[in-house]
N, C-alpha and C positions, 0 to 999 in steps of 0.2 A: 531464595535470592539467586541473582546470577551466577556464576562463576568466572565471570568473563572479569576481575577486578584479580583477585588470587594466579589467575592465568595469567594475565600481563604483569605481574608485582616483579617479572625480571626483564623488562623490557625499556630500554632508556629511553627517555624525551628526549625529543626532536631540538633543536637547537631554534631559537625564532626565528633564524634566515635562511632554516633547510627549507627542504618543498623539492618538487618535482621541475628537472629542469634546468636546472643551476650550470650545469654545463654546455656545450654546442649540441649542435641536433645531431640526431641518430643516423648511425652510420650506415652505409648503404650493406651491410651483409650481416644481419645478426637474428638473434633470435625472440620470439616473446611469448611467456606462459601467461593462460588465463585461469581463474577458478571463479565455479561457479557459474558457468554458464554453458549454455548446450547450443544445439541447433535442431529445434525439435516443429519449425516451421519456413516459411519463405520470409518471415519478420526480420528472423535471427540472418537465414542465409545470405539475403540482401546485402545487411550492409557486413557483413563479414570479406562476402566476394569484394566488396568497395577496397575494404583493408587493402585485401591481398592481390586487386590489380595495382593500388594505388603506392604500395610497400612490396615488389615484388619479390626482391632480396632477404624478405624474412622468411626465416622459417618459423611457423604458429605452431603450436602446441597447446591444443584445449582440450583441460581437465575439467568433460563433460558432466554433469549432475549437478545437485541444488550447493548452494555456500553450506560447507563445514566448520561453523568457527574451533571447534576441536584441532582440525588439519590445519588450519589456520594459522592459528596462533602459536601452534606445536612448531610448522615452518617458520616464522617469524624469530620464534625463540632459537630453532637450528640455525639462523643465517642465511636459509635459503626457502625464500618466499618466493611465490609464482609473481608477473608484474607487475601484473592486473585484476581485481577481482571484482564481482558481482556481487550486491549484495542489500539485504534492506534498507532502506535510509532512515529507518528507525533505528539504527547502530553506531551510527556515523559519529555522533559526541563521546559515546566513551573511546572507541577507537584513536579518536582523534586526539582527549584530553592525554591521551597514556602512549603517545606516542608509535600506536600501530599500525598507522596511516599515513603519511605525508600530504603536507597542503600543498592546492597545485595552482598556486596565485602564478608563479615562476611559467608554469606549464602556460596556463592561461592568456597569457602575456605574448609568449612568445610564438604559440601558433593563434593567435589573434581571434581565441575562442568569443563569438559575441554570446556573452552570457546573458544578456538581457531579453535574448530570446525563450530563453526558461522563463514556464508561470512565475509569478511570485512564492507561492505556496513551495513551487517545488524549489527553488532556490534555497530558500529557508532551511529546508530539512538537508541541504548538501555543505552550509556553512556553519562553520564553529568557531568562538572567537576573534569576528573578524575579518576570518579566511575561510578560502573555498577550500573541502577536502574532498570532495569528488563531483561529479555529474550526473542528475536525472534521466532515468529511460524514463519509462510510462508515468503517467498520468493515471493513477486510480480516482474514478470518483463514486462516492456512496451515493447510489438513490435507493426508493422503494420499489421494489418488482411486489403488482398485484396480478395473483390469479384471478381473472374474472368471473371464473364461473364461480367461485367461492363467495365473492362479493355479490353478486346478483344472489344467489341463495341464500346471500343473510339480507338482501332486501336493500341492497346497496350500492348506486351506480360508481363505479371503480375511480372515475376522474375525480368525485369529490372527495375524496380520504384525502384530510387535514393533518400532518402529523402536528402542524402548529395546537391543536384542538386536545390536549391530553386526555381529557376526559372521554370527550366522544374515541378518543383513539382506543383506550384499555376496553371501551364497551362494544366497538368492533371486534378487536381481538377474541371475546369473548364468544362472539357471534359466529366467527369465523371456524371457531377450535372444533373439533370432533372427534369427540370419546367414546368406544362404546367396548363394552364387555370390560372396563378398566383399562383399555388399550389406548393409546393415542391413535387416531386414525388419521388429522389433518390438522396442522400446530399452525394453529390462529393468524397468528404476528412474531414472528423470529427476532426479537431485538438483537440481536447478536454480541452475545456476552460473551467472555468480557471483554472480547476487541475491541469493541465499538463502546465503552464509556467515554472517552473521550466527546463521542458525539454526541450523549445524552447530554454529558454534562452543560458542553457548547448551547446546546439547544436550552437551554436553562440559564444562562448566562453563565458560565462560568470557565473556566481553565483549568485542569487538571496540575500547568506549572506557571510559572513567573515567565513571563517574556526572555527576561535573562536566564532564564534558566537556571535560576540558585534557589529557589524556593518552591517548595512541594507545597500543594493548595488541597490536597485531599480531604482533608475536612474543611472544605468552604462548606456554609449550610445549602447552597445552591447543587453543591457535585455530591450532598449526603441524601438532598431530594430526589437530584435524577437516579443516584442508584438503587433508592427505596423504589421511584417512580418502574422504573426498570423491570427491576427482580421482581417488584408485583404483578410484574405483567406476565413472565416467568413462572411464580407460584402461580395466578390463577389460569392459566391452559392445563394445568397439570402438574405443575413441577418439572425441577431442573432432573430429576434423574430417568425420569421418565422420558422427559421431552431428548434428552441428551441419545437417551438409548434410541431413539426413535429416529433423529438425525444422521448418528450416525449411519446409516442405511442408505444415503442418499448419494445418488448420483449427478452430482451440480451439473455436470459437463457431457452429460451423452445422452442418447436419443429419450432415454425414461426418466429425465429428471422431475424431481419434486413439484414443480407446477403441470408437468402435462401428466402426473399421477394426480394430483391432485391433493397433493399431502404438504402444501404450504398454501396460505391464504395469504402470504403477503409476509416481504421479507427485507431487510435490510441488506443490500448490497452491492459490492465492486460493480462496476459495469463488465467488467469481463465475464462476469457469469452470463449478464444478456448479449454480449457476444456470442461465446458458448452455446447458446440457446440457437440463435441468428441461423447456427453452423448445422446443428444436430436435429432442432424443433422449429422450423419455419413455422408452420402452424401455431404454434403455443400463441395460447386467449391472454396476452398479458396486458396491462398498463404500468407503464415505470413513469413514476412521481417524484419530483422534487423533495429532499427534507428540510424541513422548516424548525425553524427555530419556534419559541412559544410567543414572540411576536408576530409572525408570518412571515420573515423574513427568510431565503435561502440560507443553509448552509452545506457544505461539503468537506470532509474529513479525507482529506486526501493522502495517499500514498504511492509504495512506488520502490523499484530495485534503482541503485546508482553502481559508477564504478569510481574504486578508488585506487592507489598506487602503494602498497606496503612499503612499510618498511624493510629496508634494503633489498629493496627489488632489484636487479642487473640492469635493466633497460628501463629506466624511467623516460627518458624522453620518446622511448616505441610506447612506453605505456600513454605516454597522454597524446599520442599522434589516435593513437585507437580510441581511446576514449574521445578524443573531437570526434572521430567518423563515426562512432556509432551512436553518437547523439546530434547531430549537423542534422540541419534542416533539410540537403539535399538527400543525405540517407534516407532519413527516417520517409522522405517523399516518395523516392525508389520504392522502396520497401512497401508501402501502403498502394502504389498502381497495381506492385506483385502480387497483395494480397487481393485488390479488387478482381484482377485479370484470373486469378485464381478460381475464385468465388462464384465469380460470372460462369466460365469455363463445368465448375460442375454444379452449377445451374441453384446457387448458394446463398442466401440474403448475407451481406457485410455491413456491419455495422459501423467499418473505419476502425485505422489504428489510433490508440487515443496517447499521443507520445508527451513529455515532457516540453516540447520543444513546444510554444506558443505560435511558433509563422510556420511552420509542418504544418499543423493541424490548419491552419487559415487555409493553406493550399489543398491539405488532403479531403477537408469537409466542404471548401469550397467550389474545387474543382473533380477531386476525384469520386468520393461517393456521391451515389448515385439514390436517390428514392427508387425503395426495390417495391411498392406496390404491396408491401406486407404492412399495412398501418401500423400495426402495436411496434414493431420495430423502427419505422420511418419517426414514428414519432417520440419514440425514445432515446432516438441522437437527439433530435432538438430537447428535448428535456437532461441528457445528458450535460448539451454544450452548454446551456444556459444556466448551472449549474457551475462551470469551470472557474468563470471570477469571485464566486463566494466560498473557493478551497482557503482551509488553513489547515494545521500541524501541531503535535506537541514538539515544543521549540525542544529545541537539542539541550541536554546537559552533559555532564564531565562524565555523568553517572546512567545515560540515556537505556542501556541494556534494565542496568539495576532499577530503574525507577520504571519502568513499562512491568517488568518480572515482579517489581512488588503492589503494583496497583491490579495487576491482572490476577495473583494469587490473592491477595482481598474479596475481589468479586468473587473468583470460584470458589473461597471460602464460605460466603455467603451464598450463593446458590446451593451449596451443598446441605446449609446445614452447621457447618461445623465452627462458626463464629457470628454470633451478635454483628449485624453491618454496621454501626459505629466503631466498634471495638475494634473492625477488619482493618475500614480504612485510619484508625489513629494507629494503628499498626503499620500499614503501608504509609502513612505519612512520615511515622518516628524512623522506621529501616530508607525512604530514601532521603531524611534529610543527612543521616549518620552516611548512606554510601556518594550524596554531592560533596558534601564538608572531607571527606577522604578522599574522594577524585580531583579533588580543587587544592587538595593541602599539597 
C-alpha cells in the first residue's frame, strides 16, 4: 500500500474557500520555487524563457530532477514547500482530498485561464470534488507500435492486427514470440502489466472505479476476464519472470531500441516512445495502430504530468501566473516551432509536441508539422491524432495513490506467481475500498 496516507495524517484540510489566489496579484519583485521539473529539452526551455521575459522581477529557483513525494510531503509538513510542483495527474485526488494541494478555481478566474482548452480526458484527471487542483502538460496517448519485420515473419501484414479480435490477438502474439535455448529471444506482444490494466479492462467494457470515485470495481467479472485475458498472454510467451528479466535490457529511447533489434513484435505504448524512435531510429520498419475496444471501437488511456500549488506555498499567485504560461496555447505553440526548427536543423523526423492543450495541438499539427517522407512515422501521427477524442482516465479518488498502488501490486502478484488472480484482486478491491472510506472520513 502506499504510504502517501500515514505521510499526510499531520497535514490540515484546506478550508472550502482557500485555493490559490485569494489575494491581489503578485508583486512585481519576488521569488518562485519549482519541483520536479528540469530543462532537459527546447519543450521545457521555451516556455520557461516565456516566464521569465514575461515575469522579469522574479527570481526562479528550479529544483531540477523527477517529483519526490518523500521531499514533498517532508516540505509541506516543515512549512516550507516549493510553489509549484510537477507531478503525475494520477496523484492529484489523494493530494487534493488531504489537503496537500490547493484548488486553483481562485487562480483560474483571475488570470482568466480558458480551461476548455484542455482535452476532456485531461481535465478529468486535474479536477477533484468539483474543483480544479492543477493543470495538464502532455497528452499521453496508448497505441500499438508494430515491428514489421516480425509480423511479415509470422505471415502477417502489420496494418491488419485487430486488437478488437482477442483471439486472433493471443495467436499473433504467439507467432510473434522467439525462444530459443530457453532464452527469450523476441517477446511477442508486450501488454504492459500492470500499468496498462486499466486499458484492458476498458477494452472489456469495464472500469477499474465508479465515475465518482467511491467505489472500487476490481472484481467486475469483465476486469477478472481482461486480467485473466492479459496475464495469459504473459504466461504463454514465456512467462513474467523471464519476459521481465529480458525487458529489462531494453533501450526504449536510443539508437538500439527493442524494435530495431528486433526483440519486440509489437507493444503497447505512450507515443513518446515513437517520438523517441522519430529522434534516434528514423529507419525503424514500424506501424503504430489504434487500440480497440472488443467492439472495434477506439480507445485511449491517457495520461500525463500536471502542476499544482502546495500547501503553503509563499507565492501562490507567481505559482499560477507559471502554471497558465506553461500550459497556454501560445507557449506550448513556441515551444513545438522550436522543436520542429530543431529537428529539421539536424536533419530529424518530428513527430510534434503532443500537449494537453486541445487548440496547441490544432495549431501545431495543423500548421507546424510537417510530413517528413518517413511513412511509418507520418502515419502514425494521424493514427495518433485520431486517437485523442476516445482518451479517458481512472477518475480521481480521495485515495487515488492507494488505489492505483493496490490494483497494480495485484497484478504483479499474479504475474509472479504468488497469488491466485481472483484472490489478488478481492484483495485489491477489500485494501482500496478500506483506504477511499478513510480518505473520505
Amino acid at each position: 500500500m502506499s504510504r502517501l496516507a500515514p505521510a499526510l495524517a499531520g497535514i490540515l484540510l484546506l478550508s472550502a474557500c482557500g485555493g490559490v489566489g485569494g489575494g491581489g496579484g503578485p508583486s512585481a519583485a519576488q521569488s518562485l520555487s519549482t519541483m520536479g521539473f528540469g530543462l532537459p529539452d527546447e519543450i521545457a526551455t521555451v516556455r520557461v524563457d516565456a516566464f521569465e521575459r514575461a515575469n522579469p522581477g522574479v527570481a526562479l529557483r528550479m529544483n531540477e530532477g523527477a517529483f519526490d513525494e518523500q521531499a514533498f510531503l517532508s516540505a509541506i509538513a516543515a512549512g516550507n514547500p516549493p510553489d509549484v510542483v510537477y507531478l503525475g495527474r494520477d496523484r492529484i485526488g489523494s493530494y487534493a482530498a488531504r489537503g496537500a494541494i490547493q484548488p486553483l478555481d481562485d487562480c483560474l478566474a483571475r488570470e482568466s485561464i480558458p480551461t476548455g482548452d484542455f482535452y476532456p480526458a485531461a481535465r478529468q484527471q486535474v479536477r477533484y470534488d468539483g474543483r480544479w487542483f492543477a493543470l495538464p502538460e502532455f497528452y499521453n496517448s496508448v497505441v500499438l507500435i508494430v515491428n514489421n519485420k516480425a509480423a511479415r515473419e509470422a505471415g502477417v501484414d502489420p496494418a491488419s492486427i485487430d486488437t478488437s479480435d482477442w483471439d486472433a490477438l493471443a495467436s499473433l502474439a504467439k507467432k510473434l514470440t522467439k525462444i530459443e535455448d530457453g532464452k527469450v529471444r523476441r517477446f511477442g506482444l508486450h501488454p504492459k502489466l500492470p500499468e496498462f490494466l486499466p486499458l484492458w479492462a476498458k477494452a472489456n467494457g469495464a472500469d477499474l472505479l465508479s465515475a465518482d470515485g467511491r467505489t472500487p470495481r476490481l472484481t467486475d467479472p469483465k476486469v477478472v476476464e481482461a486480467l485473466t485475458y492479459a496475464a495469459g498472454l504473459v504466461e504463454s510467451q514465456g512467462g513474467w519472470r523471464r519476459l521481465k528479466a529480458f525487458t529489462d535490457t531494453f533501450d526504449y529511447f536510443g539508437e538500439a531500441n527493442p524494435f530495431v533489434k528486433d526483440q519486440l513484435g509489437a507493444m503497447l505504448s505512450e507515443q513518446f516512445v515513437i517520438s523517441a524512435m522519430a529522434g534516434s531510429s528514423p529507419d525503424a520498419d514500424i506501424t503504430v495502430l489504434p487500440v480497440k475496444d472488443r467492439a472495434g471501437n477506439p480507445i485511449n488511456y491517457v495520461g500525463g504530468n500536471a502542476w499544482v500549488v502546495p500547501k503553503g506555498a509563499a507565492n501562490p499567485a507567481m505559482a499560477c501566473r507559471w502554471i497558465k504560461t506553461m500550459t497556454a496555447a501560445d507557449t506550448w505553440i513556441a515551444a513545438a516551432k522550436a522543436r520542429q526548427a530543431k529537428r529539421t536543423q539536424e536533419n530529424k523526423v518530428n513527430i510534434g509536441t503532443y500537449t494537453g492543450n486541445a487548440r496547441a495541438d490544432e495549431v501545431i499539427f495543423g500548421q507546424i508539422v510537417r510530413p517528413s517522407g518517413r511513412k511509418p512515422f507520418d502515419d502514425a501521427v494521424k493514427t495518433i491524432r485520431s486517437v485523442w477524442g476516445a482518451g479517458f482516465s481512472v477518475p480521481q479518488t480521495a485515495a487515488s495513490a492507494e488505489f492505483r498502488s493496490a490494483w497494480e501490486n495485484a497484478v504483479s502478484r499474479v504475474l509472479t506467481g504468488r497469488q491466485e488472480l481472483r484472490a489478488a484482486l478481492e484483495q485489491a478491491q477489500s485494501e482500496s475500498r478500506a483506504a477511499i472510506a478513510k480518505a473520505t472520513s
